[in-house]
N, C-alpha and C positions, 0 to 999 in steps of 0.2 A: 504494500500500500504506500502511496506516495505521501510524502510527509506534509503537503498543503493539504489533504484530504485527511489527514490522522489530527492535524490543528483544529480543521474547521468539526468533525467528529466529536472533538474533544471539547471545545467551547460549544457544541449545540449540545453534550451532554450537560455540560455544568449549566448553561442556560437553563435547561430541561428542570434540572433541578433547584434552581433559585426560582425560577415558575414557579415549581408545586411550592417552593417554601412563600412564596409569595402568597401564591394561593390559598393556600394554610392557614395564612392571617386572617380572614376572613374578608370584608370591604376593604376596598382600596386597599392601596399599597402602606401599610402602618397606618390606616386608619385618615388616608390622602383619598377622599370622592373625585379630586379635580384629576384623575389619571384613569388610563386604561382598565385598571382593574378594578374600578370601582361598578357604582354601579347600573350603568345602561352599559358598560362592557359583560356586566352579568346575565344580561336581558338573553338570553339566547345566545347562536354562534359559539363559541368558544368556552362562554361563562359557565354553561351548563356542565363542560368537560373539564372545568378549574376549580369545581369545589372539591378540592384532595382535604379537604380538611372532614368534611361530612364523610368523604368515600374511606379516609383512612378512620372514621370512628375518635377524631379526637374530643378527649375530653375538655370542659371551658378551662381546668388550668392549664392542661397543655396548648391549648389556642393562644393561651395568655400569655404564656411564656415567649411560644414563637413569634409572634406579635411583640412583643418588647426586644427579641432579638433582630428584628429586621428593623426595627426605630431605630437602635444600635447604630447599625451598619447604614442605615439609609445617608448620612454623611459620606458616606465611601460611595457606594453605588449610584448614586443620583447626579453628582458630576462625574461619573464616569461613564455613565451611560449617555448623559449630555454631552461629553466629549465623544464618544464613537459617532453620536449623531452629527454633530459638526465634521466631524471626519469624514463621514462618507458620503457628506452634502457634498464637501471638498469634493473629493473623487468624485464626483458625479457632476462636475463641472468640469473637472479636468477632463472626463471622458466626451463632454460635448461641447468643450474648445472647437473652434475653426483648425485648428491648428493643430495636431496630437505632439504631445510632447513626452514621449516614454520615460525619458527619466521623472520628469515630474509625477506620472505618474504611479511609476514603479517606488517613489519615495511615499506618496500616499498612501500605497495600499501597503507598507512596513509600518509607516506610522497608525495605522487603523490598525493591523496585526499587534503590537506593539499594547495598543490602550484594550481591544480583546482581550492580549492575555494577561494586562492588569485587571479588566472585569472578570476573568473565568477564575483569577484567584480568587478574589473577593466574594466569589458568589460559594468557592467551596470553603470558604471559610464560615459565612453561615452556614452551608451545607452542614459542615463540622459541626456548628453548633447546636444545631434542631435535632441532630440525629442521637444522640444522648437522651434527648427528650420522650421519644418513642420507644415505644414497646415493640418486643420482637415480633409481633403477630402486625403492627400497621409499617415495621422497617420492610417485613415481607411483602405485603401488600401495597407499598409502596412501590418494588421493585416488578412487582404483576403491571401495576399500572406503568411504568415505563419503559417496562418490556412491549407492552400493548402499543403505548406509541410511540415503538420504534420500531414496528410491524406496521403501525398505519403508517405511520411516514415513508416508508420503506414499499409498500404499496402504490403511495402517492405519485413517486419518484419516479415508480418502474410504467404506472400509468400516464404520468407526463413522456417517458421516453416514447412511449409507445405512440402517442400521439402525434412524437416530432418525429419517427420515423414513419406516419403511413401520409404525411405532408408532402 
């Protein structure tokens, strides 16, 4: 496996899993309505497939706990995440320059690589932290549900291929 495929693997796992810890928390992101994960992101689409907190059986102190773990960290992740987003606004003007300028480019997508794998630590370090919190019966059940979506996704993929080869 080619090691830009074993990076982006590796941050869609830990993504994956600051998700569900996300998710875990209940509304919103530490208890923030004004973001994605609040709630008209709950309404359907996605929201229905993000309550890991109801699916893994958490108890209110364990909600509560996770939830104060991700307040924690939200200092860390919220400008970091703000940063990839700036970054890949960047590259995506560089990509639709008049002009293509590879090196400029090529320093963009390091520099996005780069602020990646500062968020893929930061998100397994809450990882780390939540996962103490659980009981062995929802760390199992946790590991069903991302095994599941990473079968569906893996689906997805093999269905978009298929689509770009009968084009």
């Amino acid at each position: 496996m080619k090691t830009g495929t074993k990076v982006i693997l590796t941050v869609g796992a830990a993504g994956i899993l600051a998700l569900g810890a996300i998710a875990m928390a209940g509304p919103g992101f530490a208890g923030r309505q004004d973001r994605a994960c609040g709630p008209g992101f709950r309404q359907g689409g996605f929201g229905d497939r993000l309550r890991l907190g109801e699916r893994l059986g958490l108890t209110e102190e364990q909600h509560g706990k996770i939830k104060s773990v991700l307040e924690n960290h939200r200092s860390t992740l919220e400008p970091l995440r703000e940063k990839l987003m700036a970054e890949r606004k960047t590259l995506h003007e560089l990509m639709r320059a008049d002009k293509v300028d590879e090196a400029a480019i090529r320093a963009q997508v390091a520099k996005m690589a780069a602020v990646e794998a500062d968020l893929a630590v930061a998100r397994a370090k809450v990882t780390q932290e939540i996962q103490p919190m659980l009981s062995p019966e929802q760390k199992q059940r946790a590991k069903e549900l991302l095994t599941k979506a990473e079968k569906r996704r893996a689906e997805f993929r093999e269905r978009i291929a298929k689509r770009r080869g009968q084009d």
